[in-house]
C-alpha positions in Angstrom: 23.6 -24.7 -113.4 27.1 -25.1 -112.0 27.2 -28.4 -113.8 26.5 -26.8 -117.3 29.4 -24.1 -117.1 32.5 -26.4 -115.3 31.5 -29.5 -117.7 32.4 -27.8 -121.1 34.9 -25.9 -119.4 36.4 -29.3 -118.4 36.2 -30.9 -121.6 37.8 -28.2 -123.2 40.5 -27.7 -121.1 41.3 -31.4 -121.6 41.0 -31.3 -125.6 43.4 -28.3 -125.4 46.1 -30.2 -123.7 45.7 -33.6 -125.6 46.3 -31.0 -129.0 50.2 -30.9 -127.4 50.8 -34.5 -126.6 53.4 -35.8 -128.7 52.7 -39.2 -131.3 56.2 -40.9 -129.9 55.4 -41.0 -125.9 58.6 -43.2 -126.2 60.5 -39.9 -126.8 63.1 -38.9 -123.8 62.2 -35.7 -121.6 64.4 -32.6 -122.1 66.1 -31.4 -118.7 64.8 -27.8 -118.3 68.1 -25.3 -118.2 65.9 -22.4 -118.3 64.5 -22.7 -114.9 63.3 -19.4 -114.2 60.3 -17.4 -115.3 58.4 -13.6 -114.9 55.0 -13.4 -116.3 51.9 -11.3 -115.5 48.9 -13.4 -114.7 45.0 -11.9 -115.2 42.9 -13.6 -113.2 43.7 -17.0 -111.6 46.0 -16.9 -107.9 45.7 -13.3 -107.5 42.1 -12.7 -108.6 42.5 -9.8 -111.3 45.8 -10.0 -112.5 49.6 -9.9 -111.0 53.2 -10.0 -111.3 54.8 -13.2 -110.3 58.0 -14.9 -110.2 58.3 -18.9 -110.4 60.9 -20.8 -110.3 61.3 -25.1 -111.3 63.5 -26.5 -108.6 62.8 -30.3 -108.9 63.2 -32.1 -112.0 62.9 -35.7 -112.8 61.4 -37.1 -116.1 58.2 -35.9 -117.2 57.1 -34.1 -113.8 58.9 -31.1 -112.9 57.8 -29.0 -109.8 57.7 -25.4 -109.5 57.3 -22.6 -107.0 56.4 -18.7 -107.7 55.4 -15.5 -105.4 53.7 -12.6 -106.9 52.1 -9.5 -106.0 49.1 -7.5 -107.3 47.9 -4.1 -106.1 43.4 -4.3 -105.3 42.1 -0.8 -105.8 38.7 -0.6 -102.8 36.7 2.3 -102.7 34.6 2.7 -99.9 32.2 5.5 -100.6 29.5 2.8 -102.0 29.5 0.7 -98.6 26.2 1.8 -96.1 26.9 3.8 -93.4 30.1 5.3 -94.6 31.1 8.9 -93.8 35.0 8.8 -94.9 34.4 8.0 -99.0 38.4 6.8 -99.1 39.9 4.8 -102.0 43.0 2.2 -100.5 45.0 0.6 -102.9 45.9 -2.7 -101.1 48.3 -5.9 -102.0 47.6 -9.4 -102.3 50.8 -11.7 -102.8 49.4 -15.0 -104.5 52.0 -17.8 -103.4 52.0 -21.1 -105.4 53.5 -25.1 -105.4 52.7 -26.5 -108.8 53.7 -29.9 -110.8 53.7 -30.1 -114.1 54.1 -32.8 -117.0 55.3 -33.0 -119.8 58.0 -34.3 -122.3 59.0 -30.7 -124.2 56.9 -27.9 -124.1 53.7 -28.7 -123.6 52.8 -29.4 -120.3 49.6 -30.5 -117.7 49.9 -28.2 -114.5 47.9 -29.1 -110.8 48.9 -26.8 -107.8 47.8 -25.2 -105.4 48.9 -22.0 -102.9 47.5 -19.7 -100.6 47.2 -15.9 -101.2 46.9 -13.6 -98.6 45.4 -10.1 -99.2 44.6 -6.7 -97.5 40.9 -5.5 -98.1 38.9 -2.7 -96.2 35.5 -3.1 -95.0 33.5 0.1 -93.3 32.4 -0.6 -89.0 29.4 1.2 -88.1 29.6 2.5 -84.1 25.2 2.3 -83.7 25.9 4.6 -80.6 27.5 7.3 -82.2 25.9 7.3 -85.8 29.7 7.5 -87.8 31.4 4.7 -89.0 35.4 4.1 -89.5 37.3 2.1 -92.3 38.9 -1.3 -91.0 41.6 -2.5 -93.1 41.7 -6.3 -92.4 43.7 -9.7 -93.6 42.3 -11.9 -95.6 42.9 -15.6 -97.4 42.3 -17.9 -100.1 43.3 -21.1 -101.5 43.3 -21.0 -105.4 43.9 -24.5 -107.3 44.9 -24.7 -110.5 44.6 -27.6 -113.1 45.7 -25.8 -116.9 47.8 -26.4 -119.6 51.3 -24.4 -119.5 53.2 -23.4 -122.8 57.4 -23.6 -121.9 60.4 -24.4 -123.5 63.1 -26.2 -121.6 66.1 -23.6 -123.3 63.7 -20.9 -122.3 61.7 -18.4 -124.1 58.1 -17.5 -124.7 56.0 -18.6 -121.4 52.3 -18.9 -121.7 49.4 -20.8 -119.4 46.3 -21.2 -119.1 43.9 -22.7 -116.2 40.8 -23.4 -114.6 41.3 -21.5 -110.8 38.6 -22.2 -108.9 39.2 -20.9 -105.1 38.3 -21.1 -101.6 38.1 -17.7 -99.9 38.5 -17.8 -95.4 35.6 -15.6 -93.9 36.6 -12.8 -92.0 34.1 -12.6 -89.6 33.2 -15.7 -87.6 29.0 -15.6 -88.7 30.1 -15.4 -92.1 29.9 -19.0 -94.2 33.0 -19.8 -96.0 33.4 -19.4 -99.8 34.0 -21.7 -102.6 33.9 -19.8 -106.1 33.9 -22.8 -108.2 33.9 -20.5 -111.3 37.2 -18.8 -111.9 40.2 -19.1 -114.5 43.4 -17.4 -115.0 45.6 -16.8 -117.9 49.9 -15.8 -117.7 52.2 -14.5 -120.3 56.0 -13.9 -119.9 59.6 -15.2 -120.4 61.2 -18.1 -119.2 65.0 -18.0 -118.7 
């Protein structure tokens, strides 16, 4: 089943980025002077969407590597968990963190990375003895990847990506089995200066 979704979604990933190689791979690689970017990303790193900062600070060639931070506010509402006598709604943060490569000659690029995004989520403990229960606000982690196609020009400009972002999500309670969501993607827009 798996198999059947992340093939095609392979395959067209990969036709996608072949549609921006250049003919003449014997053309010279543009330093990047616009090495700055803000964008807002839904899905991928932060899981719905966030606001993010990246920055290139290596450049050689074709590969160039990059850094960015973001943050994204996770609305929780507890009053659908069992057991729960407060009904609260939290809005908590998440701050996806990222190291990605990409390569490319101009603007059309091939992006791997990887990062770590921690993130505060709520969960409602059930005292047995006393028949209430209390919200626990807790810390959780995951480790998105990323392999997409990023859309940027090296004087700046118009920033667009694209990316298959599966993840691995820590348990947060030791009898729970860890997570691997093979199925995710993310998508940013923003400006590159």
């Amino acid at each position: 089943m798996i198999s059947k979704i992340i093939l095609p979604l392979i395959s067209t990933l990969l036709f996608v980025l072949t549609l921006g190689i250049d003919g003449n791979t014997q053309t010279e690689s543009k330093a990047f002077s616009a090495k700055n970017s803000v964008y807002l990303e839904v899905g991928g790193n932060a899981g719905w969407y966030s606001l993010n900062y990246g920055r290139i600070f290596y450049q050689k060639g074709i590969l160039k590597l990059s850094a960015s931070a973001g943050i994204s506010m996770w609305p929780h509402n507890t009053s659908e968990q069992p057991y729960n006598t407060s009904k609260t709604n939290y809005l908590l943060p998440s701050i996806p963190l990222e190291f990605s490569a990409f390569l490319g000659n101009s603007k059309h690029h091939l992006e791997i990375g990887s990062g770590i995004t921690p993130y505060l989520s709520v969960t409602v403990k059930r005292d047995p003895d006393f028949l209430s229960s209390t919200d626990k606000i807790y810390l959780g982690t995951y480790i998105p990847l990323r392999l997409g196609y990023r859309y940027q020009k090296p004087e700046g400009g118009f920033f667009f990506r694209i990316a298959y972002t599966p993840f691995y999500r820590f348990p947060k309670y030791s009898d729970e089995t860890n997570n691997f969501s093979p199925i995710f993607a993310g998508i940013s827009l923003g400006k590159s200066f």
